[in-house]
C-alpha positions as CSV (number, residue, x, y, z in Angstrom):
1,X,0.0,0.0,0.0
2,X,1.5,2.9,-1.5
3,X,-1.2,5.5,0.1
4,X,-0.6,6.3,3.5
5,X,-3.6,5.9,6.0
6,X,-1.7,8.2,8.3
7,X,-2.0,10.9,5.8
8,X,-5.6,10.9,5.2
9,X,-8.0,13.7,6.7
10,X,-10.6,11.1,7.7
11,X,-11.2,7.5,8.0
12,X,-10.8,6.0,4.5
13,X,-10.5,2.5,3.0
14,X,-8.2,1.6,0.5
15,X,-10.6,0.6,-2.6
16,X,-8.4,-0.5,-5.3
17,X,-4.5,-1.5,-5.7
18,X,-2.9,-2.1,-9.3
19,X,-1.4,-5.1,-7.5
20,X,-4.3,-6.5,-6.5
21,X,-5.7,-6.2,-10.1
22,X,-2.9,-7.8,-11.7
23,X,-2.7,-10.8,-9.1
24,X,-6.7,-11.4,-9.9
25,X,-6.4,-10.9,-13.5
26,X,-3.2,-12.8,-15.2
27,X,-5.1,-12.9,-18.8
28,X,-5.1,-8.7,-18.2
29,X,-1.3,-8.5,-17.6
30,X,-0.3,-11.0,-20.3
31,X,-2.3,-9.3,-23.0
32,X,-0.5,-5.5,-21.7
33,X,2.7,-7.6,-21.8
34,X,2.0,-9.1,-25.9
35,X,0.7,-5.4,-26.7
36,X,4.1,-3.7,-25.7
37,X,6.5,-6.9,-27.4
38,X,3.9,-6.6,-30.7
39,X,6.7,-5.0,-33.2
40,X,3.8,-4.9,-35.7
41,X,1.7,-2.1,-33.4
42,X,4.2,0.5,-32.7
43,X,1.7,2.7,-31.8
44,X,-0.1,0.5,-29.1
45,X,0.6,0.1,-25.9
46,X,3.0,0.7,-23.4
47,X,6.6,1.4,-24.4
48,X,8.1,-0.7,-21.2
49,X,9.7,2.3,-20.1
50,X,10.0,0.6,-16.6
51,X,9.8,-3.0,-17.9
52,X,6.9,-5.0,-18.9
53,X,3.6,-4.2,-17.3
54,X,3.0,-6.7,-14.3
55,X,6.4,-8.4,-14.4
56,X,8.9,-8.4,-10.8
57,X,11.1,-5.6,-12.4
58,X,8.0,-3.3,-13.4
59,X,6.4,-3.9,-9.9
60,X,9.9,-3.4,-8.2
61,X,9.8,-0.6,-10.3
62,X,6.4,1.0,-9.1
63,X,7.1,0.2,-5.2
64,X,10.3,2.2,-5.2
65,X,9.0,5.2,-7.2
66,X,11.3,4.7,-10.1
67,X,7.4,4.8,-11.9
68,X,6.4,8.8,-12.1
69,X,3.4,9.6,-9.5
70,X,0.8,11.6,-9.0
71,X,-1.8,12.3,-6.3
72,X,-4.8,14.0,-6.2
73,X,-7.8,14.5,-3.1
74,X,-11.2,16.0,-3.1
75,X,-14.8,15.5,-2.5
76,X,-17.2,13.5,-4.3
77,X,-19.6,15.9,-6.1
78,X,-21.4,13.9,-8.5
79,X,-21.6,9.8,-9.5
80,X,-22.7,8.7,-12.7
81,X,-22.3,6.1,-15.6
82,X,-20.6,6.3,-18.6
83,X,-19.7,3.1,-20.0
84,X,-22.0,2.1,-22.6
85,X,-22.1,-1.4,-21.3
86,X,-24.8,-2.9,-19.0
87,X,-22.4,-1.9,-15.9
88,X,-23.6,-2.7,-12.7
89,X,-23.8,0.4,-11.4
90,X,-21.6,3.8,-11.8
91,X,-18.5,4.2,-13.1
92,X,-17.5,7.7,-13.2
93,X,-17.2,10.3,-10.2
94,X,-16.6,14.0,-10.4
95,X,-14.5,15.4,-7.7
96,X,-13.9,18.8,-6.5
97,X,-10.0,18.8,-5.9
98,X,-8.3,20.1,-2.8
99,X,-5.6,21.8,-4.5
100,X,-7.5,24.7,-6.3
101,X,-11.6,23.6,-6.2
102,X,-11.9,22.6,-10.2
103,X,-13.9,19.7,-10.7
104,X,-12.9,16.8,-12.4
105,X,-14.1,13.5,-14.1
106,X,-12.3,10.2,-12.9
107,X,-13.5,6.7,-13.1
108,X,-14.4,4.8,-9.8
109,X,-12.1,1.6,-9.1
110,X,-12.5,-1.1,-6.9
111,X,-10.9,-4.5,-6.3
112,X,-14.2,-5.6,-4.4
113,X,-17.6,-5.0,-6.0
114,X,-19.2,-4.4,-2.4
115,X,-16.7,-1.4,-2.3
116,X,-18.8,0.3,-5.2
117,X,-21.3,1.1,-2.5
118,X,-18.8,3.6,-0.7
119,X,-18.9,5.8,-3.2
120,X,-21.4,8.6,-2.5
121,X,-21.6,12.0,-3.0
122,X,-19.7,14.3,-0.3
123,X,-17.4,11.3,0.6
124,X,-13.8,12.3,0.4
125,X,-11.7,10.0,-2.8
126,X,-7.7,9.5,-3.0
127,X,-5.9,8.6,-5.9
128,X,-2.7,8.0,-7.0
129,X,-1.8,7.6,-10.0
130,X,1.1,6.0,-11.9
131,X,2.6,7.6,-15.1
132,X,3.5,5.6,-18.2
133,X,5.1,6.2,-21.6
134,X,2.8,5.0,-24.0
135,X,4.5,3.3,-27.6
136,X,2.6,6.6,-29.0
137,X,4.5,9.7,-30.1
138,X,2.8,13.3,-29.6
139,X,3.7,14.6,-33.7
140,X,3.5,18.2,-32.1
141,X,6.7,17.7,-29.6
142,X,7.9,14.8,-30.5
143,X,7.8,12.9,-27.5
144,X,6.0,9.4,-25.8
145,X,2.9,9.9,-25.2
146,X,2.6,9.7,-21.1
147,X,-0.8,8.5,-19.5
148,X,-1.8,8.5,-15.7
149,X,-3.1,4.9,-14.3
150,X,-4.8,4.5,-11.0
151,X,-2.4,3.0,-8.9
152,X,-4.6,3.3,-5.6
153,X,-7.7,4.4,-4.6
154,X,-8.8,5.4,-1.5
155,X,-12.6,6.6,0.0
156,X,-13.9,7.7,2.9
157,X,-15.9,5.7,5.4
């Protein structure tokens, strides 16, 4: 656990863990892995900047911060559904952040389904975030395109 329950302004659970994920979902983590090795897609998938998504190096990797981070906090303002698929309930969650009050649309994460339920408007959210080079390059700088992952999620109880 990467978020620190000594940090947080209330009483939170921690609601999702990349870890987790990639322990309950092998199939997920070897298709990421063939995606970055397919020569034939050089413009899909993860580069495997940090090694290959899942593997002991790219975890190692992620523990010990080599892996760029980012946090954000806020309150839950709105929940909602996006995904055009029968979900089970919302996916989506706009938050007010601490730092400077804009609102912003991020996807609701769990590793339990009965954690959906803690989700509600006016309960504070966590989330860090991992940063990875994608096999993409931005034309205008020239440069990997870089996309946040939730690493860990975190809501208020």
């Amino acid at each position: 656990m990467l978020l620190n329950e000594q940090d947080f302004m209330k009483p939170m659970k921690l609601v999702y863990q990349v870890r987790v994920k990639i322990e309950q979902n092998p199939k997920h983590v070897k298709a990421a892995q063939a995606l970055t090795l397919n020569q034939s897609k050089p413009t899909h998938g993860l580069n495997g900047t940090y090694g290959l998504y899942g593997s002991a190096e790219w975890l190692n990797n992620l523990e010990l911060g080599v892996i760029p981070r980012k946090k954000i906090t806020g309150l839950i303002r709105r929940i909602y559904i996006v995904d055009m698929d029968e979900s089970e309930g919302p996916d989506t969650m706009d938050v007010v952040l601490d730092c400077d009050g804009k609102t912003v649309s991020k996807g609701i994460f769990f590793n339990d389904e009965n954690d959906l339920q803690l989700f509600e408007v006016g309960k504070r959210v966590e989330i860090l975030y991992y940063i990875e080079e994608m096999k993409a390059v931005d034309h205008s700088t020239g440069e990997r395109v870089k996309h946040e992952f939730v690493l860990e999620m975190a809501v208020s109880i």
